[in-house]
Structures are given as structure tokens and as C-alpha cells.
C-alpha positions as CSV (number, residue, x, y, z in Angstrom):
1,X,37.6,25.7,-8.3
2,X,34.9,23.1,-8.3
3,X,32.3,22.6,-11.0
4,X,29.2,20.8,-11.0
5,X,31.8,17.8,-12.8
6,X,34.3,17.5,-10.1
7,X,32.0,17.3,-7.4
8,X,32.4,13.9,-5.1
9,X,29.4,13.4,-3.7
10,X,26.3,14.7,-5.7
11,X,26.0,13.2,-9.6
12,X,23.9,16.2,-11.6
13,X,22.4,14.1,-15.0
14,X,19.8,15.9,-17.3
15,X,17.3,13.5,-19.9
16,X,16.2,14.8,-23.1
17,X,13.4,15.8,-22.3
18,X,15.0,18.3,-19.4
19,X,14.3,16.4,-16.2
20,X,17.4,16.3,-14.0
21,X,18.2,13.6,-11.7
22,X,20.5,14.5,-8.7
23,X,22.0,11.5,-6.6
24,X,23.7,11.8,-3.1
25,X,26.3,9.4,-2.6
26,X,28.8,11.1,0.0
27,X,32.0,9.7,-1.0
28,X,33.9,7.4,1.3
29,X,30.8,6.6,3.5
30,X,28.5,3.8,4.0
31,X,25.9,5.9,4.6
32,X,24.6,9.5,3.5
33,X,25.2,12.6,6.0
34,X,25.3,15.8,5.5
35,X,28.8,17.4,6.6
36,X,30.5,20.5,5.3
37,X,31.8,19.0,2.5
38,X,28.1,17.7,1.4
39,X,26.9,20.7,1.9
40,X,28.9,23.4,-0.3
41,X,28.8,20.5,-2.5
42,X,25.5,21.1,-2.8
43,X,25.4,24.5,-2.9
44,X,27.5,24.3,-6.3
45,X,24.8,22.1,-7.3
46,X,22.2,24.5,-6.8
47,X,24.1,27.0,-8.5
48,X,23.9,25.1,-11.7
49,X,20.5,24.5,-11.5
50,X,20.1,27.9,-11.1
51,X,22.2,29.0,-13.9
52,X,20.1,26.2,-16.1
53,X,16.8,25.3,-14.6
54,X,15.4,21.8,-15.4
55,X,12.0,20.7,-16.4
56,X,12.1,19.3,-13.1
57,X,14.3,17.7,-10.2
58,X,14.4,14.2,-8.4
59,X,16.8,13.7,-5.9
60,X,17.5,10.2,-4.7
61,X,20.2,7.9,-2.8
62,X,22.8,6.1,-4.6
63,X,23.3,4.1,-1.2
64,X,21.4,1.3,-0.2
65,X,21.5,2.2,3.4
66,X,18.8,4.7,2.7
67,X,18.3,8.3,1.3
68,X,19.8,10.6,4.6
69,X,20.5,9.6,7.9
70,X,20.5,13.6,8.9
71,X,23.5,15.9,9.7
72,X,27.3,14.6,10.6
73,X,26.7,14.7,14.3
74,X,30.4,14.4,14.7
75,X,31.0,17.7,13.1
76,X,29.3,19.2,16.1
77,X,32.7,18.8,18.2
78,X,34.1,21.1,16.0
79,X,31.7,23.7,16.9
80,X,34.2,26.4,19.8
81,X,31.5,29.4,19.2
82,X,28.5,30.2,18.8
83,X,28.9,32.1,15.8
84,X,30.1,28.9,14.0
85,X,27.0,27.1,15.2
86,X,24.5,29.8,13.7
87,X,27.3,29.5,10.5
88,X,26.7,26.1,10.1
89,X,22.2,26.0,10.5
90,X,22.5,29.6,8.5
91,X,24.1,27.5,5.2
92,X,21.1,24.5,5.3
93,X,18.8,27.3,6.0
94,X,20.0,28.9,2.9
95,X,20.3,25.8,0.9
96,X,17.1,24.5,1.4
97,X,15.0,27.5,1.0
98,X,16.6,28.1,-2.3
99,X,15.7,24.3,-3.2
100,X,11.6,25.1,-1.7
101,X,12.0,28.3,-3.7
102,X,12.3,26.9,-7.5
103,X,9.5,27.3,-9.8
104,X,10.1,24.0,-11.3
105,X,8.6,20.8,-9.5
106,X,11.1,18.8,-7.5
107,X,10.8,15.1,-6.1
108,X,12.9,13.6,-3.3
109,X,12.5,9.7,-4.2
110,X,12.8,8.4,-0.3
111,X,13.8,4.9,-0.2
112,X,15.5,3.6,3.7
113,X,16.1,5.8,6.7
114,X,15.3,9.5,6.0
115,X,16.3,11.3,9.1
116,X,17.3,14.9,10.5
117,X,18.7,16.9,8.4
118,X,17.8,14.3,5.1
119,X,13.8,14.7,6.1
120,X,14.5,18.5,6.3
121,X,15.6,18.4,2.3
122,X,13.0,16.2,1.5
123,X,10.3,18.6,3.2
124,X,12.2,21.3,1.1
125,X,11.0,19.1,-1.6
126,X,7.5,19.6,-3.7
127,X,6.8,16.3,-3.5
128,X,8.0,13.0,-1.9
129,X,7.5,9.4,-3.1
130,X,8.3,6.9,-0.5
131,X,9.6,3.6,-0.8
132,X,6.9,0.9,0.9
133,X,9.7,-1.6,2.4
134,X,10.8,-2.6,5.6
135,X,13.8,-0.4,7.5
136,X,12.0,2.8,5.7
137,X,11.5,5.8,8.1
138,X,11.1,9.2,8.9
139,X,11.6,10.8,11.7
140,X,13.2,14.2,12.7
141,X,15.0,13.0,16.0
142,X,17.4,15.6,17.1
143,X,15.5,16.4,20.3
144,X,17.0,13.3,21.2
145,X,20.9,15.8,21.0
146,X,18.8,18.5,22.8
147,X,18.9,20.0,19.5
148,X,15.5,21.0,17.4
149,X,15.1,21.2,13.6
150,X,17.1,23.9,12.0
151,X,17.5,23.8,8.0
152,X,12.9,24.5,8.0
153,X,11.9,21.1,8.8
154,X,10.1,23.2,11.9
155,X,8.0,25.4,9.3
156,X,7.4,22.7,6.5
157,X,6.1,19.8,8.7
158,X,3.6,22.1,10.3
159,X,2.5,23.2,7.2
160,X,2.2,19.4,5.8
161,X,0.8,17.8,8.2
162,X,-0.9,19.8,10.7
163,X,0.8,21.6,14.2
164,X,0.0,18.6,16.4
165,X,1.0,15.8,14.5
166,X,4.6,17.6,13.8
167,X,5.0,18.7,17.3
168,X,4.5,15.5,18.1
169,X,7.1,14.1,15.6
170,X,9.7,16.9,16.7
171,X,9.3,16.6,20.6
172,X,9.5,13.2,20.2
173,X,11.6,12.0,17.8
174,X,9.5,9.2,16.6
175,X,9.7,7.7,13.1
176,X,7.0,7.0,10.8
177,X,7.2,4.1,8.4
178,X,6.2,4.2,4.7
179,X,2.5,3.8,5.6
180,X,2.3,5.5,8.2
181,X,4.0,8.7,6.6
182,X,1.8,8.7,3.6
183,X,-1.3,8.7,6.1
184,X,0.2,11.6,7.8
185,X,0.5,13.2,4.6
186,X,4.3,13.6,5.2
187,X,4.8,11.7,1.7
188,X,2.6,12.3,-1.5
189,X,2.8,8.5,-2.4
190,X,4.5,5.3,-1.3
191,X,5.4,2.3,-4.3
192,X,6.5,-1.1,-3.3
193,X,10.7,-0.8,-4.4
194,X,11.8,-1.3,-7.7
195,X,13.2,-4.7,-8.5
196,X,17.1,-4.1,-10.1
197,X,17.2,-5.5,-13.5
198,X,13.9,-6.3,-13.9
């Protein structure tokens, strides 16, 4: 059975004072993407939360290649019905609404690419703080697959930032920069990065 301790690729730590910090670091990858395995990873995750809420919730990247480039397109290959395709958008539809859902505030700390499915769990998010760097972006480009936004990335941008602007984001697939998303009001703040050590 797997408990919130032998999970692989999400790192659950609470502070005295009740805050919890949740970091994605999908094992054996350079890079974060949500796969299966991710996935009912984080679905133990939220079941902990559940059965303990915290103060409140950050979630970050402990990869340097960004926060979430978006879903494991090479899962999609596995997809023979379409019963397994509704399957697979029904869990992140589930996931994330339970994460929108929780009384207590919750922060995805965006720092690199934040893409697909990663900008759909940060818009499941009550806030977003974005990293003012170069290589930062979001973007929701799975119009690009003939594909549209399918974990409530299609109901939350709207809601952010206005119908236009995120039809214009999800019929095109173009990215936004740090800037660019805290003018759009798809990101509460943006900080210059944190200097290691210092």
C-alpha cells in the first residue's frame, strides 16, 4: 500500500506553525510531467491533506528545469478506447477540483516552464507567485496535439483573466512570460529568483 512516506515523486513537509510545503520531483526524470504514476501519487497526497488539513499549502518544483512541463504526452499511445481517454481527463478533473476546493489558502510557487497540465494545477491554485527570470512561461499549448484543456484550466483561466485573453491563450497556445503573466493577471505576483545559499 502506499503512504504519503513512500511516495517517489511528491515530498509532503509540514512547519510548526502548520504550513505544508509539497514538492514535485517525478522520480527518474529531468523534468516534471504528469503521468499515471504522478498522478495517483498525488491523489495519496491529497488524501493526507485531507485527513490533516494545513494552515496552508505551497507547491513548488524540486527540478531546475521548471515547475510542470504539462501531461506525459507519451502516455497518450497507450490510450485503445475512448473510455480510457475520458479515465485518464476524469482523474485530473478530480484531483484538481479537490485541490480548488480546500478551505485553506494554497500557493503554486512557479519558477521555469509551467505548461499544460502544470498551468492547469497551478490555476487550481489560490494563488500563484511567479519567478521573474528568463526561460519562465506559461502557456496552455495542447491545441497544438488537437487536444484542448481538460483537468479546468478551460473554467479557471476564464475566470482569471477574462474570456478573450484565455481564448486567446487556449486557441493559440502562446506563452506568457513572468511579466507578461502578472499583467494578465494569470499570476498574483512575480519576485526576481532566490539566490541558493544566500
Amino acid at each position: 500500500m502506499t503512504t504519503i512516506d513512500t511516495l517517489a515523486h511528491w515530498r509532503l513537509a509540514r512547519d510548526a506553525d502548520g504550513l505544508a510545503g509539497l514538492t514535485f520531483d517525478r522520480a527518474g526524470s529531468a523534468g516534471n510531467a504528469l503521468c499515471a504514476d504522478t498522478m495517483s501519487a498525488l491523489g495519496v497526497v491529497r488524501d493526507a491533506l485531507d485527513a490533516a488539513p494545513p494552515a496552508g499549502l505551497v507547491i513548488r518544483s524540486g527540478k531546475s528545469t521548471g515547475f510542470v512541463v504539462g501531461a506525459d504526452v507519451n502516455e497518450f499511445a497507450s490510450l485503445d478506447t475512448p473510455e480510457q481517454a475520458r479515465a485518464r481527463v476524469a482523474r485530473g478533473w478530480d484531483l484538481f477540483n479537490r485541490l480548488a476546493a480546500v478551505r485553506y489558502p494554497t500557493l503554486a510557487l512557479i519558477q521555469g516552464h509551467c505548461l499544460g497540465g502544470g498551468l492547469e494545477l497551478a490555476l487550481a491554485c489560490r494563488y500563484r507567485l511567479v519567478a521573474d527570470q528568463p526561460g519562465t512561461s506559461l502557456a496552455l499549448p495542447a491545441v497544438m496535439l488537437g487536444i484542448f484543456p481538460g483537468w479546468g484550466g478551460r473554467l479557471r483561466l476564464p475566470r482569471l483573466i477574462g474570456a478573450p485573453a484565455a481564448l486567446d491563450m487556449m486557441l493559440t497556445g502562446r506563452g506568457a512570460d513572468a511579466r507578461r503573466a502578472a499583467a494578465l493577471g494569470r499570476a498574483g505576483a512575480r519576485r526576481p529568483p532566490r539566490r541558493r545559499g544566500g
